[in-house]
N, C-alpha and C positions, 0 to 999 in steps of 0.2 A: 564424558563431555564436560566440558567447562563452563560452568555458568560464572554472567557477568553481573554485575552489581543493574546495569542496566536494564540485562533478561530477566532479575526478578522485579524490578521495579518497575516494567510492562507488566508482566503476570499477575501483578498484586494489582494492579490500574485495569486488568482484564479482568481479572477475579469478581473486580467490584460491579462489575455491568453486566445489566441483562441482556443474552443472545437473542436477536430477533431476524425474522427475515425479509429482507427489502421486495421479495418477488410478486408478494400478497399479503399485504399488510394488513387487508380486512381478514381476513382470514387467519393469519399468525396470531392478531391479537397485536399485533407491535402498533409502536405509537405511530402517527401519521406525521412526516417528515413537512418542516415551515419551506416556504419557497425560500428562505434565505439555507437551510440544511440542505435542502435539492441542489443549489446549485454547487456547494461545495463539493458532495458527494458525486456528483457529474465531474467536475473538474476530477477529482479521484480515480474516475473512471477513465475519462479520457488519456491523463498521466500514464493509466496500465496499458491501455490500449495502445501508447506511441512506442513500447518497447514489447509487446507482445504480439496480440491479434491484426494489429495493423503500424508494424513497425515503422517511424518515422524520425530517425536521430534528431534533426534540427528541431522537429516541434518537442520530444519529449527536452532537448539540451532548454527552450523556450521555457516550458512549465515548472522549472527547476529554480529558486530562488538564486540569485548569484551568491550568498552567502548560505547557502543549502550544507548539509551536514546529516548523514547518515549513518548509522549504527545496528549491523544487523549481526545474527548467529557469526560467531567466529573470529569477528572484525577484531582484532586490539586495538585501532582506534578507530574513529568516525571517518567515514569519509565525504571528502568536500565534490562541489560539483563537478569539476575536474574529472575525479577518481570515479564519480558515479557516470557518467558520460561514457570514459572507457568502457565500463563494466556493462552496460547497456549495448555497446557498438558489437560487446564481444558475445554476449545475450546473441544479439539478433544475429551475428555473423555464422554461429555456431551452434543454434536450437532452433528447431520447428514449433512452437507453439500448437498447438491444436484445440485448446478449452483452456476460457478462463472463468471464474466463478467470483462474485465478491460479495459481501454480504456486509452490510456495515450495524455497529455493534452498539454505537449510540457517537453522535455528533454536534460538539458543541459550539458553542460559536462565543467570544469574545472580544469585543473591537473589530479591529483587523487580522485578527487571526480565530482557525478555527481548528479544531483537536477531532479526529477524526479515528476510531477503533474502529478493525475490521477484521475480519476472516478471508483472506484469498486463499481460495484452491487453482492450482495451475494443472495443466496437465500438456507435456511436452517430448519432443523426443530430443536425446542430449547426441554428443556430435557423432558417437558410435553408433546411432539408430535406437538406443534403448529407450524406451519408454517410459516414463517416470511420473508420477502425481505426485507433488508436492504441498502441502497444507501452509499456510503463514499467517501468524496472529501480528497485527502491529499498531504502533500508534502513527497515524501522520498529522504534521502541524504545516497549516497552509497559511500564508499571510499576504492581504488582499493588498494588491500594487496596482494599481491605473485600470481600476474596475474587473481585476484578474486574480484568480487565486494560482498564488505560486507554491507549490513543497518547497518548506521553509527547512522542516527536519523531520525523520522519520526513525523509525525504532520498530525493530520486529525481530521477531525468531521463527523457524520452522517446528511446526506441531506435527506431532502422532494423527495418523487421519480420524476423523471422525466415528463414533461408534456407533 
């Protein structure tokens, strides 16, 4: 496998954060998220949601910055909203979704924009009917436009599941 100068430079930005989980935070010990971390991490969630659990092209093509720029396992370059738009139509065209799982890893927030580490687990069936669970570490950066957070850019890789 080919590592990209980008996939270590995630991993070294994962490396450095503590894993916590968003489901029971009294309980985990994880810090308690500010109402201004809430809402970005909902905007995060919803984004997953318009190309998974409840596929919705126009609203996911909405929550995508117009100068959006993506970078994941594989890519030789980033791709711009355009190229992320197809890649989602062909997502939902072509996969069942069944379980998504996300777990954010620490969220920070600066100005107008906010840096957001996660853990997504997916679990899907691909267009032969197989079944597949997929793990994904990544960073996303949201940048707040007319009271809206938009995926400005995003960076991730697919991980070994969990042990």
């Amino acid at each position: 496998m080919k590592t990209t100068l980008s996939t270590l430079c995630v991993a070294a930005l994962l490396a450095s954060v503590s894993p916590v989980t968003a489901d029971n935070p009294e309980r985990s010990g994880a810090p308690q998220w500010s109402a201004a971390q809430q809402e970005v991490w909902k905007a995060v969630q919803a984004l997953t949601a318009s190309w998974t659990t409840a596929p919705d092209l126009d609203l996911n093509a909405s929550l995508l910055h117009p100068e959006f720029l993506g970078l994941y396992s594989g890519d030789p370059v980033p791709d711009d909203k355009q190229m992320s738009v197809a890649w989602v139509k062909n997502f939902m065209e072509t996969r069942k979704v069944i379980y998504v799982k996300q777990t954010p890893l620490n969220i920070k927030i600066e100005g107008d924009f906010a840096f957001v580490f996660a853990i997504h687990t997916m679990f899907f069936k691909d267009p032969d009917g197989t079944e597949k669970l997929e793990h994904f570490m990544g960073l996303s950066v949201l940048k707040k436009e007319t009271e809206k957070w938009l995926l400005f850019a995003e960076s991730g890789f697919l991980t070994p599941a969990p042990q």
